[in-house]
TITOR-458183 format. One line per field, with one value per atom (N, C-alpha, C, O, CB): chain; residue number from 1; x, y, z; atom name. Coordinates in pm, 1 decimal. Glycine has a CB too. Layout:
<recs>
chain	[A ...]
n	[NUM ...]
x	[X ...]
y	[Y ...]
z	[Z ...]
atom	[CA ...]
</recs>
This chain:
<recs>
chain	[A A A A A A A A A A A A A A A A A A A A A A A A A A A A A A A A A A A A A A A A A A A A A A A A A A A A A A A A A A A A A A A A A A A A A A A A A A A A A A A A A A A A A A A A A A A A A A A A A A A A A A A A A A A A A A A A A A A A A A A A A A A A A A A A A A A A A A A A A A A A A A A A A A A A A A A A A A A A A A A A A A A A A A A A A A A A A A A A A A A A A A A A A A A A A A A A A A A A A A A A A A A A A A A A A A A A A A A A A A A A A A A A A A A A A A A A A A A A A A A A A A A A A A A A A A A A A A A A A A A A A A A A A A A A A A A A A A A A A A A A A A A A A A A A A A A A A A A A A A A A A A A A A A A A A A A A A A A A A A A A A A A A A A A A A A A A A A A A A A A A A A A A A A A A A A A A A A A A A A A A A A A A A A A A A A A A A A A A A A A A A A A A A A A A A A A A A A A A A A A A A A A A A A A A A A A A A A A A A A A A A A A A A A A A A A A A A A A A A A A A A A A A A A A A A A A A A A A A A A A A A A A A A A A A A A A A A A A A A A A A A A A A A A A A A A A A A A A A A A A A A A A A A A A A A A A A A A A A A A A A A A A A A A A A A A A A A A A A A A A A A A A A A A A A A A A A A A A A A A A A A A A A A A A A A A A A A A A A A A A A A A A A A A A A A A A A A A A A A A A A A A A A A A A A A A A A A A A A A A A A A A A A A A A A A A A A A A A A A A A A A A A A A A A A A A A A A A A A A A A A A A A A A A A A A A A A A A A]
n	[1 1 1 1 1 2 2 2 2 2 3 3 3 3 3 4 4 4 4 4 5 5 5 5 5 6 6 6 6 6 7 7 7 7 7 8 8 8 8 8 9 9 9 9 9 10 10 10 10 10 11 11 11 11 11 12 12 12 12 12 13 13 13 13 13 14 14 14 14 14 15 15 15 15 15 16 16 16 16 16 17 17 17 17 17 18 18 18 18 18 19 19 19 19 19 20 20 20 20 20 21 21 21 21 21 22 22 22 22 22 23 23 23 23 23 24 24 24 24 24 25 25 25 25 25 26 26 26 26 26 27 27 27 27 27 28 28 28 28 28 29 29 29 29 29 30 30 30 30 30 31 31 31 31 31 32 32 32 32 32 33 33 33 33 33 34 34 34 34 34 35 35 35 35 35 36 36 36 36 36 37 37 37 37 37 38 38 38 38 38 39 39 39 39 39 40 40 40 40 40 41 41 41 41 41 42 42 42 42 42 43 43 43 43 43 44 44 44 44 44 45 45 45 45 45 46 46 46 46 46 47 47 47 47 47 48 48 48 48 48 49 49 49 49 49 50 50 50 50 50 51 51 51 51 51 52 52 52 52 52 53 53 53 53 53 54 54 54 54 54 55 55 55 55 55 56 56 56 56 56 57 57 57 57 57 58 58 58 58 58 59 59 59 59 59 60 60 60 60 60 61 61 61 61 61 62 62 62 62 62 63 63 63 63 63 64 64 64 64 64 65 65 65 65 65 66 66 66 66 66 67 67 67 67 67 68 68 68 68 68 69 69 69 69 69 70 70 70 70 70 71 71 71 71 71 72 72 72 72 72 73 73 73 73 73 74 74 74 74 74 75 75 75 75 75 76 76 76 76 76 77 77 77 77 77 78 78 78 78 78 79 79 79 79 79 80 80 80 80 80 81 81 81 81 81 82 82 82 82 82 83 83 83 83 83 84 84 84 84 84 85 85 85 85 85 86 86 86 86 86 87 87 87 87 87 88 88 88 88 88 89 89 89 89 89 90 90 90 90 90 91 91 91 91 91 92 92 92 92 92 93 93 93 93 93 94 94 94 94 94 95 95 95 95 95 96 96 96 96 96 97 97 97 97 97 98 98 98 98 98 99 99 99 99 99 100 100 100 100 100 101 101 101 101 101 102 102 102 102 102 103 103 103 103 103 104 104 104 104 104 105 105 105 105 105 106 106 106 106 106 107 107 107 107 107 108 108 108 108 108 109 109 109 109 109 110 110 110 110 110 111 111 111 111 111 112 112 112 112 112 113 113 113 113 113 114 114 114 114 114 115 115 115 115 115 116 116 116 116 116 117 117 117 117 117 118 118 118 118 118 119 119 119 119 119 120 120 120 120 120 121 121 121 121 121 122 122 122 122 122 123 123 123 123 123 124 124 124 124 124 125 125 125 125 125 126 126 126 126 126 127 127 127 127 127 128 128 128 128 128 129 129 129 129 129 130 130 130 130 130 131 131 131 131 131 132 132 132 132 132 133 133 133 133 133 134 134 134 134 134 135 135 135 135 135]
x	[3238.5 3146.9 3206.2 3315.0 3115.7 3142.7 3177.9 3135.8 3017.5 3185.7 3215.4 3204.7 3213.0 3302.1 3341.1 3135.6 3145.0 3256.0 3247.5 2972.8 3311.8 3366.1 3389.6 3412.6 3489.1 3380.8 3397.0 3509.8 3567.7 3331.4 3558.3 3735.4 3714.7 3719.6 3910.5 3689.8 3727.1 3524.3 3467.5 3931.0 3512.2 3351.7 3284.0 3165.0 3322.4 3369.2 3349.5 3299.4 3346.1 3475.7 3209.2 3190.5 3282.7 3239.2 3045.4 3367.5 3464.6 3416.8 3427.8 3614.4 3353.7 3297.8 3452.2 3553.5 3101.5 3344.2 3445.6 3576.7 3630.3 3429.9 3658.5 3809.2 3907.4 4008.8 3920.1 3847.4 3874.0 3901.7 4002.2 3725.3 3718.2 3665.8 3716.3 3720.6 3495.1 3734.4 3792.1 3898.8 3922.8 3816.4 3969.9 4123.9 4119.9 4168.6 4208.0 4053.1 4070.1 4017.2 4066.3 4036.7 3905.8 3821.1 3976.9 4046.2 3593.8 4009.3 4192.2 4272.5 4337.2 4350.3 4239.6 4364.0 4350.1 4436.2 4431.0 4213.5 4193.5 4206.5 4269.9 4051.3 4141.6 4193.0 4328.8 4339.9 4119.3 4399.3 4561.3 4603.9 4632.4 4639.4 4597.1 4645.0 4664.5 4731.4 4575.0 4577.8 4552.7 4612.6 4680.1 4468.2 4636.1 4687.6 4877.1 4950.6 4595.2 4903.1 5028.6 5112.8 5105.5 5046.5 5177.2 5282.4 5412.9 5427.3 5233.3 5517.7 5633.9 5615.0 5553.4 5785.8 5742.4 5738.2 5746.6 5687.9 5794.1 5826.8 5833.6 5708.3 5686.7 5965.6 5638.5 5535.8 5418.6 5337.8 5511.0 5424.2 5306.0 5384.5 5312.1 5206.1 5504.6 5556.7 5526.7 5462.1 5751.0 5550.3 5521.9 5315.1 5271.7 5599.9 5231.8 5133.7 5106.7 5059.0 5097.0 5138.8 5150.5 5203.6 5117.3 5261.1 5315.3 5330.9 5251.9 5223.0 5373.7 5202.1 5085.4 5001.8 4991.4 5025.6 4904.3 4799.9 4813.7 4756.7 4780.2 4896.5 4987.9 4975.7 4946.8 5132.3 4992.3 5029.2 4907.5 4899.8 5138.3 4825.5 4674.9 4619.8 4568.6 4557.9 4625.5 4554.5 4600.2 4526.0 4603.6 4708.8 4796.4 4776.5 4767.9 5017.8 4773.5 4729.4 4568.1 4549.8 4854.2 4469.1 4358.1 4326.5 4246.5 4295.1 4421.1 4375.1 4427.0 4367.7 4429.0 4556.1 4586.7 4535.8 4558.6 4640.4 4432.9 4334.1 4232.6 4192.9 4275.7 4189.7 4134.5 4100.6 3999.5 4160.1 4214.3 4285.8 4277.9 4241.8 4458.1 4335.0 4366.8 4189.3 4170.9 4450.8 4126.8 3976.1 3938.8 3870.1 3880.0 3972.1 3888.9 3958.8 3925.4 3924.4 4026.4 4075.8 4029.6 3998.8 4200.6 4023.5 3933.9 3994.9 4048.1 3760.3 3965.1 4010.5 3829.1 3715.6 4058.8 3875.2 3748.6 3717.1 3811.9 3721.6 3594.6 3540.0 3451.9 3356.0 3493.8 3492.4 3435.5 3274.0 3194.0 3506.6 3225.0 3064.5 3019.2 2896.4 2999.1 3075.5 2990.3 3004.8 2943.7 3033.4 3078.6 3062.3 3029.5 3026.2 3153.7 3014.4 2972.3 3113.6 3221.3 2917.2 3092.0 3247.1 3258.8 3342.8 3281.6 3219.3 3296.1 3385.3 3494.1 3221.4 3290.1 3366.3 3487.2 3600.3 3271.7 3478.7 3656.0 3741.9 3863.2 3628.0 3674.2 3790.6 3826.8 3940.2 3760.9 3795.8 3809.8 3932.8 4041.1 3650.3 3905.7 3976.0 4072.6 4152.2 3962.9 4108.7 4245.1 4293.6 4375.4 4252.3 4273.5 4322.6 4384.5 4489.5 4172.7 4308.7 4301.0 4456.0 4555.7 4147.8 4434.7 4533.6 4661.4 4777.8 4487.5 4612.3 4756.9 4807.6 4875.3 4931.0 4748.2 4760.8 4681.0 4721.4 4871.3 4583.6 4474.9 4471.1 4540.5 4383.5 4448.0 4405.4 4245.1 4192.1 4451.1 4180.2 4080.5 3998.5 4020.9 4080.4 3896.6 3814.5 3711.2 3654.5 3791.4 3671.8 3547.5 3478.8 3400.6 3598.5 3493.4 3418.4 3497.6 3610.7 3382.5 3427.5 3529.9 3646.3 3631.6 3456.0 3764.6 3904.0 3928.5 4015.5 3920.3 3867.1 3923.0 3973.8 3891.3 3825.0 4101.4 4168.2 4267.6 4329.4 4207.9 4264.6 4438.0 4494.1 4411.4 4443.4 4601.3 4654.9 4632.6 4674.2 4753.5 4539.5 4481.7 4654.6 4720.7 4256.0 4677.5 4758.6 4660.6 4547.8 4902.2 4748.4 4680.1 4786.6 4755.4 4699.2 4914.3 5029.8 5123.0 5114.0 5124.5 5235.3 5323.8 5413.0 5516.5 5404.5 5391.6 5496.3 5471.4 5572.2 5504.5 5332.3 5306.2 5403.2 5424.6 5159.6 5453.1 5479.8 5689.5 5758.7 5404.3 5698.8 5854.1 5889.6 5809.3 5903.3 6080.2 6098.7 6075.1 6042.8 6210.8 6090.6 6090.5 5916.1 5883.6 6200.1 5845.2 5689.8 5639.7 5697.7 5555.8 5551.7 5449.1 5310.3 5260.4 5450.6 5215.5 5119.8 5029.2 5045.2 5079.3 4902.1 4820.4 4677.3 4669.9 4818.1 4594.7 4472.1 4375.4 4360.3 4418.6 4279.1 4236.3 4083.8 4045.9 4295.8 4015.3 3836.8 3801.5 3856.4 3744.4 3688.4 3651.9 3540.7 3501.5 3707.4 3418.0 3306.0 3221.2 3230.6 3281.1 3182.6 3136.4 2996.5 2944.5 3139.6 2907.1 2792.8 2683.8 2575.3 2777.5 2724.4 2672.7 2674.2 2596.6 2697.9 2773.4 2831.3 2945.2 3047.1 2889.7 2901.4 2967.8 3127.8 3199.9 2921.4 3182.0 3302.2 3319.0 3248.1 3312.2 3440.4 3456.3 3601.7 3669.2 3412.8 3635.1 3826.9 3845.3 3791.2 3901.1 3934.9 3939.5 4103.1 4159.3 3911.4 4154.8 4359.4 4376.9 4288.8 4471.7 4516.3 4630.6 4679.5 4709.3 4744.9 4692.0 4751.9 4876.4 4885.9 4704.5 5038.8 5161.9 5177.9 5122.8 5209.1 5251.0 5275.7 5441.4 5489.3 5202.9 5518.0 5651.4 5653.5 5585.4 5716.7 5753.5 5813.7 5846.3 5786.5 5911.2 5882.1 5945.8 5785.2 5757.2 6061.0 5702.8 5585.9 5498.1 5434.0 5550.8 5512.8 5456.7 5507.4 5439.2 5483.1 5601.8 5668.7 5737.4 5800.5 5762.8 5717.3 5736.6 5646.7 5704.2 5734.9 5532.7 5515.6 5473.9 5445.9 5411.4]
y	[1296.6 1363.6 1366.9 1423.6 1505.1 1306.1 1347.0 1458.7 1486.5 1261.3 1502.6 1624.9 1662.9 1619.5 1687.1 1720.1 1693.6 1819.4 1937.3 1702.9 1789.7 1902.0 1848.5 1730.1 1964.8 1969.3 2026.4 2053.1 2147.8 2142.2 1988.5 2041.7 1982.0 1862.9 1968.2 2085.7 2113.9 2028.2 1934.8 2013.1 2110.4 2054.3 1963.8 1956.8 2032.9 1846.0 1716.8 1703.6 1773.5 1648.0 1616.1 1634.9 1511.7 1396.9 1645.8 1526.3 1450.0 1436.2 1528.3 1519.3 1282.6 1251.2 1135.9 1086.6 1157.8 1146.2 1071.4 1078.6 1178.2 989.2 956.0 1021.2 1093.5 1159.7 870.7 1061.0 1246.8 1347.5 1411.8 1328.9 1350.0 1483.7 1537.1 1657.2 1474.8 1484.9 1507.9 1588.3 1694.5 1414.9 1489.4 1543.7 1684.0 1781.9 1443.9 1687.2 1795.0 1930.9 2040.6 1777.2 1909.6 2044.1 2018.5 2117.0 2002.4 1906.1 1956.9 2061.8 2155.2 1797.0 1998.6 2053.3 2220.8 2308.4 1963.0 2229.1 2374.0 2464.4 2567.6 2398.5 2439.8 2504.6 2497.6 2589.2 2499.7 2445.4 2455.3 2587.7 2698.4 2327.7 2531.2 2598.0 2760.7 2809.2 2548.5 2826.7 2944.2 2959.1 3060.3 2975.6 2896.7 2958.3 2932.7 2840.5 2865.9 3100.2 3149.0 3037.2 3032.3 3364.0 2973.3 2849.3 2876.5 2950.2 2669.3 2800.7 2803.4 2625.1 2521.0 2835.9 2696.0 2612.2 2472.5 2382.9 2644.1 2478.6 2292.9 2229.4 2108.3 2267.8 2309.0 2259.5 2221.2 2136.1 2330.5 2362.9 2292.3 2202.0 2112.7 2386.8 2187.7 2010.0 1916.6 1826.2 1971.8 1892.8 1789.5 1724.0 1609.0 1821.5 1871.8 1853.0 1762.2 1652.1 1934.9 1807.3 1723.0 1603.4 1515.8 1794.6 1565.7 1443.5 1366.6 1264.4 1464.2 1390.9 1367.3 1296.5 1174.7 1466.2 1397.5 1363.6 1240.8 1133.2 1468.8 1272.0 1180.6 1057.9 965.7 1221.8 1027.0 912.3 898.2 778.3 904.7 937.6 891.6 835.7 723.7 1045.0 887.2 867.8 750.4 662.6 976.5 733.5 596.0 485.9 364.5 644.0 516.4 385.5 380.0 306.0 339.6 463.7 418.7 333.2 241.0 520.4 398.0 289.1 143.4 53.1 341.6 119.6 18.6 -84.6 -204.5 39.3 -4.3 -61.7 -147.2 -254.4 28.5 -71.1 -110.5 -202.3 -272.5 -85.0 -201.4 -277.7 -454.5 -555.9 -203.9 -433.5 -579.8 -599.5 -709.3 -543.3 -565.4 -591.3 -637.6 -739.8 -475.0 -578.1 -575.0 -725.8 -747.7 -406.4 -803.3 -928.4 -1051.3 -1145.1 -933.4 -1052.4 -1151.5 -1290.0 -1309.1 -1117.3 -1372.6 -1509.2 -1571.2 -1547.1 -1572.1 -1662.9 -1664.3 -1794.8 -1855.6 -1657.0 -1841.8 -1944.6 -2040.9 -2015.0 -1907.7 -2149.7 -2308.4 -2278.8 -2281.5 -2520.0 -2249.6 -2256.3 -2187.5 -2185.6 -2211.3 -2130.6 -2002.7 -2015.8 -1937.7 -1854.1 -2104.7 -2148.3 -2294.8 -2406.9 -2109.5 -2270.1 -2397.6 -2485.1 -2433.5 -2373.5 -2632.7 -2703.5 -2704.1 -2790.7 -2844.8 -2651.0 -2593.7 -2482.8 -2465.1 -2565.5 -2392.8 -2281.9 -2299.8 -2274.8 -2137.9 -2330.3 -2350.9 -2457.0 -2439.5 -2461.6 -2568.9 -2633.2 -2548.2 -2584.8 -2772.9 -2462.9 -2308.2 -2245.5 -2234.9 -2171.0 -2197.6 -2124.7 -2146.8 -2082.8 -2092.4 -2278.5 -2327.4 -2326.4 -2235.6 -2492.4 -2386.5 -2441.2 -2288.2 -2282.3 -2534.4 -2204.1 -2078.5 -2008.0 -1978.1 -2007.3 -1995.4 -1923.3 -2006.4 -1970.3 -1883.7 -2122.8 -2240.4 -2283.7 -2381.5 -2137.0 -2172.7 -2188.1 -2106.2 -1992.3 -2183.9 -2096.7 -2065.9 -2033.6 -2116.2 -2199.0 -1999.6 -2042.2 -2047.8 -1991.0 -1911.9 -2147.0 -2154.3 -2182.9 -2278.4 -2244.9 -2075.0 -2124.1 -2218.7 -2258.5 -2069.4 -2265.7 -2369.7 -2334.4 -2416.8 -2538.9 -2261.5 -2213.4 -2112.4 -2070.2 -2342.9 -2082.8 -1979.9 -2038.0 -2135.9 -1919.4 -1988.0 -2050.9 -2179.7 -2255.1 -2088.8 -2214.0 -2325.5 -2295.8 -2236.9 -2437.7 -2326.8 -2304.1 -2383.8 -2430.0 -2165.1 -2387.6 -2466.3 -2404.5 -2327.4 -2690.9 -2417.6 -2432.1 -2515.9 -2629.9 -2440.2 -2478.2 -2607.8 -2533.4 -2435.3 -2614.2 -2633.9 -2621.7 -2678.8 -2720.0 -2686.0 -2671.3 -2713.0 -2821.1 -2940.1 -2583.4 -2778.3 -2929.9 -2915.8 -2826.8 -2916.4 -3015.3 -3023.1 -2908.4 -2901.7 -3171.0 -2802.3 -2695.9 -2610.2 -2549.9 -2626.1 -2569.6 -2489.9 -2511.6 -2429.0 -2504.1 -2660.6 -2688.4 -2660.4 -2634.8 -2966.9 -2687.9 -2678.3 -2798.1 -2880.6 -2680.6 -2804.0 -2932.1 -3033.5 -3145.7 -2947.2 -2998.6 -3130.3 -3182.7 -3276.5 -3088.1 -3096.2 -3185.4 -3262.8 -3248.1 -3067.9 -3326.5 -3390.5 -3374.8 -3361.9 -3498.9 -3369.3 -3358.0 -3467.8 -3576.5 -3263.8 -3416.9 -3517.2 -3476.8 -3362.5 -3533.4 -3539.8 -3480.8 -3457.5 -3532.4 -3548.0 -3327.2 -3238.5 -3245.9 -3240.2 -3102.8 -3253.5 -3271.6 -3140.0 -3113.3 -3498.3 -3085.3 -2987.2 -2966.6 -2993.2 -2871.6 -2912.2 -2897.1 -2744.9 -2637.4 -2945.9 -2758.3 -2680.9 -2620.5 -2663.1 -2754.2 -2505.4 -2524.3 -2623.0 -2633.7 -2453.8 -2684.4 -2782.1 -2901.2 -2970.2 -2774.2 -2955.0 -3101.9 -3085.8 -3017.8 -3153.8 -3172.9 -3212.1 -3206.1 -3150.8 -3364.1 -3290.5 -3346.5 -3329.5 -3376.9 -3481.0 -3242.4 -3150.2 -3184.9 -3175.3 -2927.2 -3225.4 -3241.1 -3102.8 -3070.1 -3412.7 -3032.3 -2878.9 -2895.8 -2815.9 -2763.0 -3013.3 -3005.1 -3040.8 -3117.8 -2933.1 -3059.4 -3093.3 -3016.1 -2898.1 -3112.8 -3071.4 -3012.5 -3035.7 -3152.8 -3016.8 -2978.4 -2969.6 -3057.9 -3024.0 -2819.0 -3162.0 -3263.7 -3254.0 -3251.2 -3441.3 -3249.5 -3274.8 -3410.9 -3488.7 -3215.0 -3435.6 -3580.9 -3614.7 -3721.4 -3614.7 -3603.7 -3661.7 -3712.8 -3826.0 -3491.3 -3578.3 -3604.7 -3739.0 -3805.7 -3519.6 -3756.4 -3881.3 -4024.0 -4126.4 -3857.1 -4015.3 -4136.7 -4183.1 -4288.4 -4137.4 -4091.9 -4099.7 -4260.5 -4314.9 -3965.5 -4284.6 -4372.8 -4491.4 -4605.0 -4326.6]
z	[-3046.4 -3134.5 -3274.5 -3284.3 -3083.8 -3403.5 -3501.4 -3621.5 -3641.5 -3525.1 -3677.5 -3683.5 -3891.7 -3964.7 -3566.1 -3921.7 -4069.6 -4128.3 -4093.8 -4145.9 -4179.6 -4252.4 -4378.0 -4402.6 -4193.5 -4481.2 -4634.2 -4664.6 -4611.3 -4669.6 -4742.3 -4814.7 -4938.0 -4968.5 -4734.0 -5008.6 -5136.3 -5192.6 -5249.3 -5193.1 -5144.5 -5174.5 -5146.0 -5176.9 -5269.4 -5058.5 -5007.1 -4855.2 -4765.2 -5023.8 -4837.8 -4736.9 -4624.6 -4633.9 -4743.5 -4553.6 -4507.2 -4344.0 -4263.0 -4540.0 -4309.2 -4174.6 -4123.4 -4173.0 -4191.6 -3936.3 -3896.6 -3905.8 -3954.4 -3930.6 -3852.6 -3771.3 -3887.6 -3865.4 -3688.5 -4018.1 -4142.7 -4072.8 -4042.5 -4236.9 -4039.1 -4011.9 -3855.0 -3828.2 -4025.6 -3806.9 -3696.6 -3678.6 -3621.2 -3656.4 -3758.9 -3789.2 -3849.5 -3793.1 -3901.0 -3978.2 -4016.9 -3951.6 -3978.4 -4120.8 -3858.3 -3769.6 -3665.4 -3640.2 -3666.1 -3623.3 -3496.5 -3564.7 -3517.5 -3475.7 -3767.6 -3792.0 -3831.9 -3824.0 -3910.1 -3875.6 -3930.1 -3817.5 -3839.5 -4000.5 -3657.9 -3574.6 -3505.8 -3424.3 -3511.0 -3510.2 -3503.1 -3566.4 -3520.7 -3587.5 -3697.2 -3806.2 -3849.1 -3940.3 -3882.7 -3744.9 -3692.4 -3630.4 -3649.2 -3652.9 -3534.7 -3406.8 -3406.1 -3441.5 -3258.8 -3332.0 -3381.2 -3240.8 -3118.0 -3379.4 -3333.1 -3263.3 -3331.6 -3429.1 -3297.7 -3262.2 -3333.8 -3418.9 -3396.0 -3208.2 -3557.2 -3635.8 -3638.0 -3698.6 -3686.9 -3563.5 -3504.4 -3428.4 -3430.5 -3373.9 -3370.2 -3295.6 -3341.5 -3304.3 -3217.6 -3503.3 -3579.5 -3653.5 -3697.7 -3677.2 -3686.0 -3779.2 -3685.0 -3737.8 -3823.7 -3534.2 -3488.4 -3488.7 -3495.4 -3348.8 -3477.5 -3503.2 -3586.4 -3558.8 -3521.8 -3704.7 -3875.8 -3848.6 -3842.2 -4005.6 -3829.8 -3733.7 -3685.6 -3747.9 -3641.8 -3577.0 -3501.1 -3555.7 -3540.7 -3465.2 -3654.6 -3743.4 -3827.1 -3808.8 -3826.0 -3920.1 -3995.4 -3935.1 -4011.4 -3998.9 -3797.9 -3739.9 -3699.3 -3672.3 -3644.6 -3681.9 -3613.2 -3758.0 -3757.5 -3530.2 -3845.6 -4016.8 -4042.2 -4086.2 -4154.0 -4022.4 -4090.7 -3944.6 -3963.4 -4136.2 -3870.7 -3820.5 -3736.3 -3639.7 -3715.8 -3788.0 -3825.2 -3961.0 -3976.4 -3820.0 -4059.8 -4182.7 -4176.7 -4235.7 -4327.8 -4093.1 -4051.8 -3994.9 -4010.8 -4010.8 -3896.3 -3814.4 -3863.2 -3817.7 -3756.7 -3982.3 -4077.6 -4131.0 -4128.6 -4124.7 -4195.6 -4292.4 -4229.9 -4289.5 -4304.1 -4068.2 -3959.2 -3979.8 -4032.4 -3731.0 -3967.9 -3914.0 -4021.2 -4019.4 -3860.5 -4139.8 -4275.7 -4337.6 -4454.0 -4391.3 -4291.6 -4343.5 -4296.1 -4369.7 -4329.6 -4156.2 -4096.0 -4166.9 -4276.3 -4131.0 -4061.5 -4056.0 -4148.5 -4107.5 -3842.1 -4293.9 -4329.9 -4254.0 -4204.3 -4487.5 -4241.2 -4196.1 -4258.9 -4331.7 -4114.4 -4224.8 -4324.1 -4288.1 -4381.6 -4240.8 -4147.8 -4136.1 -4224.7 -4233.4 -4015.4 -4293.3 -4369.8 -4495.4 -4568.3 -4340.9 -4545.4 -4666.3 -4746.3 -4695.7 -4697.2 -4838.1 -4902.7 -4886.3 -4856.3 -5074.7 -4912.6 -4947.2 -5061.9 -5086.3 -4909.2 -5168.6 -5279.6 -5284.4 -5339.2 -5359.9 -5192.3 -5220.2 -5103.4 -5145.2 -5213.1 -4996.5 -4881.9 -4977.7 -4989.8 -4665.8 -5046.2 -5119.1 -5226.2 -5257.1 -5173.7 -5293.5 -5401.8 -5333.7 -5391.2 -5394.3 -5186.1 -5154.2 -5161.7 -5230.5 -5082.0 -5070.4 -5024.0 -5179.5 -5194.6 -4928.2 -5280.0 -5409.4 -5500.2 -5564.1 -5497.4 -5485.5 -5530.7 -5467.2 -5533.1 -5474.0 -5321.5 -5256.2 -5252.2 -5269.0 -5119.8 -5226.6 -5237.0 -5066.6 -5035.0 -5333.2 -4970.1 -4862.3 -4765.2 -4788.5 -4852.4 -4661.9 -4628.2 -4416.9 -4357.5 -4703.4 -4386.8 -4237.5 -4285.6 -4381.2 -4088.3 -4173.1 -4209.0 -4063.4 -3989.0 -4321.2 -4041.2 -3970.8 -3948.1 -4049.8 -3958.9 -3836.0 -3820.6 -3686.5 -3639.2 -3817.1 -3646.0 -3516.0 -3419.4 -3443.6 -3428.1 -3316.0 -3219.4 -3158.8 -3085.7 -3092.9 -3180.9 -3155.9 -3240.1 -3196.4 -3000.4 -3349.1 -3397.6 -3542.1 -3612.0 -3389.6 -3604.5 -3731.1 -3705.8 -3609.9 -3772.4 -3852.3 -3845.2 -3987.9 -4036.5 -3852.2 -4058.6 -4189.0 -4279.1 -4258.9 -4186.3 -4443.5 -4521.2 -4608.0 -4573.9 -4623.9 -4726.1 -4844.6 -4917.6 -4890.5 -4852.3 -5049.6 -5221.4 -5191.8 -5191.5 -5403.8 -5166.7 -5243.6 -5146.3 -5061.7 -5431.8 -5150.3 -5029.9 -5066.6 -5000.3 -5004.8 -5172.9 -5185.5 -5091.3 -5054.4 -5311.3 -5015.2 -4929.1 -4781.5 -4692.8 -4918.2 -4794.1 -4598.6 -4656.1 -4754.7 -4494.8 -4518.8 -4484.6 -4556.8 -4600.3 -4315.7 -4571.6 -4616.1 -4532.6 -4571.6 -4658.0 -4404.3 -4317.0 -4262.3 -4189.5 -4163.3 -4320.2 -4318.8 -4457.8 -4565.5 -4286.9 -4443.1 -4535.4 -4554.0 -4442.2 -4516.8 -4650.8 -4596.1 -4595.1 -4650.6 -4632.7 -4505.3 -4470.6 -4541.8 -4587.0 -4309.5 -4550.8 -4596.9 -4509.8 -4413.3 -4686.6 -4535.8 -4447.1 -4456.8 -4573.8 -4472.2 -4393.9 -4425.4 -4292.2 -4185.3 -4374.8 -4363.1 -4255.3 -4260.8 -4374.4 -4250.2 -4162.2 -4174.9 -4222.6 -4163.3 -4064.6 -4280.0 -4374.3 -4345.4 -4242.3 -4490.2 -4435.4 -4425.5 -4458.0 -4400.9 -4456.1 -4546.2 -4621.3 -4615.7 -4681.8 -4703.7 -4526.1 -4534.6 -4431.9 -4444.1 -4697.8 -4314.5 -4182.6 -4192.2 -4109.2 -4141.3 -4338.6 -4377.0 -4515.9 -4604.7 -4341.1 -4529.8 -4707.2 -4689.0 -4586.5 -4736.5 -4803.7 -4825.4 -4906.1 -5011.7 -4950.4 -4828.4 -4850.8 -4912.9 -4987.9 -4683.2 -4862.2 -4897.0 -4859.6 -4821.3 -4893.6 -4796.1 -4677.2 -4563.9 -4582.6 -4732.0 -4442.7 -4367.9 -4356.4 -4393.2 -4280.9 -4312.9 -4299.4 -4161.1 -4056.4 -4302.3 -4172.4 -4054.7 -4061.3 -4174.7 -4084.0 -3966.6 -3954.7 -3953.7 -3887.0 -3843.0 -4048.7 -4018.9 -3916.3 -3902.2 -4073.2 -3861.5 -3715.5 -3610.3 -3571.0 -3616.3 -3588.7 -3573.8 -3602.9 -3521.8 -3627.7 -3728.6 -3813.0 -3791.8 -3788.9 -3956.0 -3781.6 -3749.2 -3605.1 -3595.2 -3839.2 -3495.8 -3424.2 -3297.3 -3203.0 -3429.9 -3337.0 -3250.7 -3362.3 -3324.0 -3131.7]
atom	[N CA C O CB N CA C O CB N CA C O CB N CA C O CB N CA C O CB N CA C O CB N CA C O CB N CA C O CB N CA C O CB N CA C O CB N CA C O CB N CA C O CB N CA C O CB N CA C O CB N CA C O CB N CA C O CB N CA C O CB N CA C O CB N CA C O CB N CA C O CB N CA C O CB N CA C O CB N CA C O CB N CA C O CB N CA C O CB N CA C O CB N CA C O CB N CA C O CB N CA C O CB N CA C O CB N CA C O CB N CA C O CB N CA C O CB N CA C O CB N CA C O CB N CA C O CB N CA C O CB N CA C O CB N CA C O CB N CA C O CB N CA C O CB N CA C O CB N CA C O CB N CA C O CB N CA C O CB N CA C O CB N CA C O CB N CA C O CB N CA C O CB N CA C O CB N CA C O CB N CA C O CB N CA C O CB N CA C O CB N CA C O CB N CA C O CB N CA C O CB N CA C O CB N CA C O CB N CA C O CB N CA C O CB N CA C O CB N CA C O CB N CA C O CB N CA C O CB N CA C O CB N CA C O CB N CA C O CB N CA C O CB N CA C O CB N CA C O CB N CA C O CB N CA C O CB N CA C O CB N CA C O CB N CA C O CB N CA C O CB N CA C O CB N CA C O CB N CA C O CB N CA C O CB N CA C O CB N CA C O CB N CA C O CB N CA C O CB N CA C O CB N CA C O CB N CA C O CB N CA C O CB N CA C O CB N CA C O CB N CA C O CB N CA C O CB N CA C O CB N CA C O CB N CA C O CB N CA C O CB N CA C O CB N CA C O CB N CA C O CB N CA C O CB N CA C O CB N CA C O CB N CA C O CB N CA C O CB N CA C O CB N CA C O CB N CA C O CB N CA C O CB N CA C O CB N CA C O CB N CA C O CB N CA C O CB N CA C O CB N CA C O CB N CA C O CB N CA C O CB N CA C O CB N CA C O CB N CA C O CB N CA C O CB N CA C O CB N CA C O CB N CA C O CB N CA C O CB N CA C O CB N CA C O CB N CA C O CB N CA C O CB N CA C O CB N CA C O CB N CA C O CB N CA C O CB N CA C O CB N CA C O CB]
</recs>
């Protein structure tokens, strides 16, 4: 159940509000001192890794179907190095230049499908040498 509460004139919903209706009734009630610090604790730690939670969700892996091939070749070029989606379970690593890979790879050039166009050169992908020359 979520629960609205007011602090300081605001109206504060959800796992806020929650917290704060746990915390205003605690806060009353006659405990020893450590028990309400670990409370605070507690809270503290539920707050900070709900925003964390957040935060993981709120970044998302972006995806080539959903954009134009201007804009995924933008990206990669922009960021310099990218994961990039193309469907459910499929990504790999684009770069801008071979500064993105290890010393011991090279890169290769990368085409990906897009909203717009089947086949978009978005960058390079990072190939190990050894890989490459191996057969």
């Amino acid at each position: 159940m979520r629960h609205k509460k007011y602090q300081h004139g605001h109206v504060v919903e959800g796992l806020a509000g929650d917290l704060l209706v746990f915390w205003s009734f605690f806060r009353n009630v006659r405990l020893e001192s450590h028990v309400k610090r670990g409370l605070a604790v507690f809270l503290a730690a539920c707050v900070s890794g709900a925003a964390f939670t957040g935060l993981a969700q709120a970044q998302g892996r972006p995806d080539s179907l959903r954009m134009s091939c201007a804009a995924a070749r933008s990206l990669v070029s922009t960021r310099g190095a990218v994961v990039l989606g193309s469907g459910p379970d499929i990504y790999d690593r684009y770069v801008a230049t071979q500064g993105f890979c290890q010393r011991d790879e090279i890169t290769k050039p990368a085409w990906v499908a897009t909203g717009d166009t089947r086949q978009c050169f978005v960058g390079y992908l990072c190939a190990r040498v050894d890989d490459e020359f191996r057969y």
